[in-house]
N, C-alpha and C positions, 0 to 999 in steps of 0.2 A: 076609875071614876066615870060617870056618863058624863053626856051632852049637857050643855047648857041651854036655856033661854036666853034671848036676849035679855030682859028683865033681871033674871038671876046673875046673867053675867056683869052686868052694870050695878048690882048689889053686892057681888064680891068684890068688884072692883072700888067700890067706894068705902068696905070693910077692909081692903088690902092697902088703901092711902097711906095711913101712918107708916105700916112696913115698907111702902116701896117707899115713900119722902127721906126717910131712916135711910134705906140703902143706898138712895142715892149722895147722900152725905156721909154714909161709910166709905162709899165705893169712890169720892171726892178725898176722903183721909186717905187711904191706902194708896191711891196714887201718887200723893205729895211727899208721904212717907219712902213709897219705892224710891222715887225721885231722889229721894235726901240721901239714901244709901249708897248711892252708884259714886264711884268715885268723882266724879266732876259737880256732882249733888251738894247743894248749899244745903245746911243744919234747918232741920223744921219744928218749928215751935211745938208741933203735934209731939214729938218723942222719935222713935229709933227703934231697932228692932223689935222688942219686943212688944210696943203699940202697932206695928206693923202686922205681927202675928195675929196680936188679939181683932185688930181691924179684920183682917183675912178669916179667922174664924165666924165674927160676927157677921160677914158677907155672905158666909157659908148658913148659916142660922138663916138669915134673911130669904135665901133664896129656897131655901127648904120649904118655909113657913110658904112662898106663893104658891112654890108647887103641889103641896099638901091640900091643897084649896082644889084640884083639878085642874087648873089653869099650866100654861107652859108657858116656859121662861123663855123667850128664844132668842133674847138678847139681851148685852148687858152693858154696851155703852154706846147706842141708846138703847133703856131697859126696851124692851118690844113683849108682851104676852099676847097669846091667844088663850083662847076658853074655845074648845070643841063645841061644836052646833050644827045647827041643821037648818038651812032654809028653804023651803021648798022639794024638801024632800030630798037634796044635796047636802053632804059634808062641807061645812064650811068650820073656818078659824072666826070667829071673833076677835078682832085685833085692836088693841092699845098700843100705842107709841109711847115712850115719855114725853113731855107735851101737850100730848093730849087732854082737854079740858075731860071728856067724858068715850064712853066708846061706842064712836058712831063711824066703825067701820072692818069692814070681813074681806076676808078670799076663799076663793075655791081651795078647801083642804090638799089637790092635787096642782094647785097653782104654785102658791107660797106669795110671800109680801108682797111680788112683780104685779101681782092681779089683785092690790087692795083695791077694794070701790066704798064707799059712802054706805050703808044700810039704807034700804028702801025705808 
């Protein structure tokens, strides 16, 4: 997939909403569920193995569906994406937090998160 725009990338990112909101309330089930299973794990109203499975598959789907978009997944508690871009003529990541009201912030693609800054 290519580069992004700023523009584009904040357009995918606001088409991606419901799938990342969804994930992050699957990826909230599948926790509470591991939890339940481990021996010292108190019984979870969610269910038991096999809502465990289906939760884990469904996480699997979710995270597909953002990277299908172009965008990278590069974390997943807290979610983190970039969207490839270019500023000036530089590889940059376009970067989202979870948290993040909108995406108003990048690194130098040869930085990584250490070098996020604010977008001009």
């Amino acid at each position: 997939m290519g580069l992004f725009t700023v523009a584009e990338a904040r357009a995918e990112l606001a088409n991606l909403r419901e799938t990342l909101d969804e994930l992050v309330r699957v990826r909230a089930d599948a926790a509470e569920l591991a939890v339940s299973l481990t021996p010292d794990g108190d019984p979870s109203p969610l269910g038991g193995l096999p809502e465990l499975k289906a939760a884990q598959a469904r996480l699997d789907d979710l995270m597909t569906a953002v990277q299908q978009t172009g965008a990278e997944l590069k974390g997943f508690a807290p979610l983190l994406i970039d969207f490839p871009a270019e500023l000036d003529g530089v590889p940059v990541q376009l970067c989202w937090l979870e948290g993040d009201d909108d995406l108003t912030w990048y690194h130098r693609a040869d930085i990584g998160f250490a070098g996020r800054r604010p977008l001009p």
